[in-house]
C-alpha positions in Angstrom: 194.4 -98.1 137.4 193.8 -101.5 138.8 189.8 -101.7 139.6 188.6 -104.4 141.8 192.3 -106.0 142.1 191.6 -107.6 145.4 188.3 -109.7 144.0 189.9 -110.4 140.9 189.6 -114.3 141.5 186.2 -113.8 142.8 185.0 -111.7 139.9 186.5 -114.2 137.4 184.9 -117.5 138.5 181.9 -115.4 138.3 182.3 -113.9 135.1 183.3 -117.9 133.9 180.4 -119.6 136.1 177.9 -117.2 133.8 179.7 -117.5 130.5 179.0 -121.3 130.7 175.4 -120.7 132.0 174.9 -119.4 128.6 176.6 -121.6 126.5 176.8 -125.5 125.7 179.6 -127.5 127.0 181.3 -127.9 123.3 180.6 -124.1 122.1 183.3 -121.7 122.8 183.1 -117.6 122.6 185.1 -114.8 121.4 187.1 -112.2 123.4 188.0 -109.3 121.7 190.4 -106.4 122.6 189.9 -103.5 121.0 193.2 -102.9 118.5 194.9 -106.0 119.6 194.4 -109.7 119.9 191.2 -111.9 120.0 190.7 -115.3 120.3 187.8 -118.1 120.5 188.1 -120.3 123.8 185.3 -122.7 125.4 184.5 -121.6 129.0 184.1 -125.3 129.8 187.6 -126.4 129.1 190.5 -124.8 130.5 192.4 -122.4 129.0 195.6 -120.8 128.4 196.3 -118.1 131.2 199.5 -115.4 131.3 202.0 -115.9 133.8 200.2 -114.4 136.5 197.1 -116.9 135.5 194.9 -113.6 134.3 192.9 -114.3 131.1 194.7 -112.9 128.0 191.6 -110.5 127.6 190.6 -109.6 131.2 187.1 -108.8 132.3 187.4 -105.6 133.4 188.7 -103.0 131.1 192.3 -101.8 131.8 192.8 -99.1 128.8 191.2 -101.1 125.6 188.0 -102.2 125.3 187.5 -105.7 125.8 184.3 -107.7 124.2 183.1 -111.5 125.2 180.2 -112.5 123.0 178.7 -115.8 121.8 179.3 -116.6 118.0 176.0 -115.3 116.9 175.9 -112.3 119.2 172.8 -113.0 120.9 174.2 -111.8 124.1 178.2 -110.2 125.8 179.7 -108.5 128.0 181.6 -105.2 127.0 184.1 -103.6 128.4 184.6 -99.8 128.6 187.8 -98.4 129.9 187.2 -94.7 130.3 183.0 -94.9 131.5 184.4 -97.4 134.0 181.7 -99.5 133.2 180.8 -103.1 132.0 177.6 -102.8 129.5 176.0 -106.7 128.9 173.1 -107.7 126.3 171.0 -110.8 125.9 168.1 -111.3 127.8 169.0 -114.8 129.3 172.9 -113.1 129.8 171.3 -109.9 131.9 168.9 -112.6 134.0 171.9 -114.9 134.7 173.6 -111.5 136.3 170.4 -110.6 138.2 170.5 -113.7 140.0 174.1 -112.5 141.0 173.6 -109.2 141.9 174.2 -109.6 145.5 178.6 -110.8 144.3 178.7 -107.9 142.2 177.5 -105.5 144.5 180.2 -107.5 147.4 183.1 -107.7 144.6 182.7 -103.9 143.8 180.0 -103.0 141.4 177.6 -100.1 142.3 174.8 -101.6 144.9 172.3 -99.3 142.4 173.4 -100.6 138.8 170.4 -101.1 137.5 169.0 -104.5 135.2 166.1 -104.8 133.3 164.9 -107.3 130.8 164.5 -106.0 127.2 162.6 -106.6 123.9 165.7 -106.0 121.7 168.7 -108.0 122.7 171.0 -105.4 121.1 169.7 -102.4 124.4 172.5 -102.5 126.6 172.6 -102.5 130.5 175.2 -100.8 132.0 177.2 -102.3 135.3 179.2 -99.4 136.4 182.8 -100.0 138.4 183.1 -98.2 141.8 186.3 -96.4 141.3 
């Protein structure tokens, strides 16, 4: 099932614009999919795209689960195919999306997901995917 197919674009300049909020312009994170491929790329430089110019790993979870995180794990995004939801951790990572609440609720996301800051970067916040 395609989810949010008609804000794709929208949803992955967003998901891009946050990934380099949280990182330097020369460190790169991984994106994992779940019994498949993974690779390391650096949201500041291009990248390699298929042929329909969707990330190898997309955002939103299509059947695997798919993982971004920084290289010491402090904060990610992780997708899970079956919940229909997107869980993220890292307190600076959850306050980058609460400043952009207003584009996920607009692109799809349920206008009650909830965020909240937390004392252990490991609790995660769930996003869930109207569907």
């Amino acid at each position: 099932m395609q989810i949010l197919s008609k804000n794709d674009d929208i949803l992955d300049s967003l998901i891009l614009d946050l990934f380099k909020n949280q990182t330097k312009r020369n460190e790169s994170i991984y994106a994992f999919e779940w019994q498949s491929s993974c690779y390391l790329f650096n949201p500041h430089l291009d990248f390699k795209r298929d042929e329909f110019q969707e990330w190898p790993i997309p955002i939103i979870p299509n059947g695997d689960y798919y993982i971004f995180t920084n290289q010491n794990s402090n904060w990610g995004w992780l997708g899970h195919p079956w919940k229909g939801e997107i869980v993220v951790y890292g307190d600076s990572f959850i306050e980058n999306i609460k400043e952009n609440k207003r584009v996920f609720e607009d692109i799809g996301f349920h206008k009650d997901f909830k965020l909240f800051k937390t004392v252990n970067r490991f609790i995660p916040v769930s996003l869930q995917i109207k569907g």
